[in-house]
N, C-alpha and C positions, 0 to 999 in steps of 0.2 A: 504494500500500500504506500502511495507517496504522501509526503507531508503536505499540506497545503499551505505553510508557511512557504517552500520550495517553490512549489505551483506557483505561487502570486508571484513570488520573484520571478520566474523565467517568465511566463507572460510578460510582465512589465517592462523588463529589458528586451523581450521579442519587438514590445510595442515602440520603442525606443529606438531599436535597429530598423526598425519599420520606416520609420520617420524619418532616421538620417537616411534612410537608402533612398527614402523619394527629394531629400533635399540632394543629396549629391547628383542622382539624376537629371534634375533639374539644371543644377550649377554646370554638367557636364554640357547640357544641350544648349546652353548659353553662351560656353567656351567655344562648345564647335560649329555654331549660329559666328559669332564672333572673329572664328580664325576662316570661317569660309567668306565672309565681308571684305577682309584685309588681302585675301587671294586674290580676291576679287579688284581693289585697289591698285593691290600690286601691278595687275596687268595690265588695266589705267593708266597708270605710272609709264612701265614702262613701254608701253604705245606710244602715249604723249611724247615721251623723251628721243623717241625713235624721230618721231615726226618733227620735231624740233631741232635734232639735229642732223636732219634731209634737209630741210627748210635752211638753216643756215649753211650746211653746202651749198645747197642751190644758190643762195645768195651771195654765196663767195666773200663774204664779212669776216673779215679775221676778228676772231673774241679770242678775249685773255680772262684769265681767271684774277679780280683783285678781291681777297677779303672775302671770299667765297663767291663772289658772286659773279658770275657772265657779264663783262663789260666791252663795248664791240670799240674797235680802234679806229682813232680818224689823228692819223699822223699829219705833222706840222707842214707845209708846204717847204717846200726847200729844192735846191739844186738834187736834182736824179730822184725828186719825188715825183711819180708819174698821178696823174689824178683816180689811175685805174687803180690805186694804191688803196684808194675809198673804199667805203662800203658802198651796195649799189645803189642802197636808197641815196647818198649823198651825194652819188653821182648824178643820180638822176636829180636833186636839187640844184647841184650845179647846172647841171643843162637848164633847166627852168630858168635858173638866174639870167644864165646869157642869153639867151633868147626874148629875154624881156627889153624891150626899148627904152633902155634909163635905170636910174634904180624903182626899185619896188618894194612893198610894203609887204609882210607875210600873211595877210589874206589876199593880196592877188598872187602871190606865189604856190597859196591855199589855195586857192582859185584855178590855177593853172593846171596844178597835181590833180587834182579832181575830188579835192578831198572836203567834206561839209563846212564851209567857212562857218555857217552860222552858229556853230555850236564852237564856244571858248576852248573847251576841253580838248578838243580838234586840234585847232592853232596850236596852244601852247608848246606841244611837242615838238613842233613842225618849228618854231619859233627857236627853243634849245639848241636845236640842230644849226640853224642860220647862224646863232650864236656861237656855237662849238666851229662850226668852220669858217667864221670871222677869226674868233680866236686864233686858231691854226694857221693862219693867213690864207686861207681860201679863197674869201669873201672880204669885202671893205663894207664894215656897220657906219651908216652914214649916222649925225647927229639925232637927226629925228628918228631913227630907228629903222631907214628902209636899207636896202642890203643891195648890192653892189660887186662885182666880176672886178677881182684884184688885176690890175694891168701885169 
């Protein structure tokens, strides 16, 4: 005959094991809910990353790594710098510039590109750039801010 002091104990810890067996269940299908999302990321990632760096082949932009981060080169103008040295969206700024009659102002260079003048957010990029290859001696930034084909 068993005790039923005995009994009540194994029942209780059955009920006990019961319990954690449906929480660790649970915790498991969470985990691999969890680890099947991040696969899933993963190959996002690295799609993107592919595509990204097609896309800058194609573009033939030399980037340099500063400080972690992808930062694309627009070398100084200078003797045995060929303009082909650019990146080609700045090539293609250049051509715009000189083709313009006079200097110009970066919504009609905005204008030119084909790119939404009316929207600020647009320009401003577009704007950096003009700036960045003035800088470099590319370009001549006139006073009032219109931009200019260095002789």
């Amino acid at each position: 005959m068993m005790d039923p002091e005995v009994l009540k104990r194994i029942t209780a810890r059955r009920a006990e094991l019961d319990e954690l067996e449906e929480q660790l269940a649970k915790q498991l299908a969470e985990v691999r809910a969890e680890r099947d999302e991040l696969a899933v990321a993963e190959r996002v990632l690295q799609r993107m990353s592919e595509q990204i760096a097609n896309e800058r082949a194609e573009a033939g932009s030399p980037v340099v790594h500063v400080a972690g981060r992808a930062v694309r080169l627009v070398p100084d103008r200078g003797p045995g710098v060929a303009e082909s040295a650019l990146p080609a969206e700045y090539q293609r700024i250049l051509a715009t510039v000189r083709q313009a009659a006079g200097p110009v102002a970066t919504r009609q260079i905005g204008e030119m590109l084909g790119l939404d003048t009316g929207v600020r957010g647009k320009l401003e990029p577009l704007r950096g750039k003009l700036t960045k290859l003035a800088d470099r001696g590319w370009l001549h930034k006139l006073p009032d801010g219109r931009f200019t084909i260095r002789a």
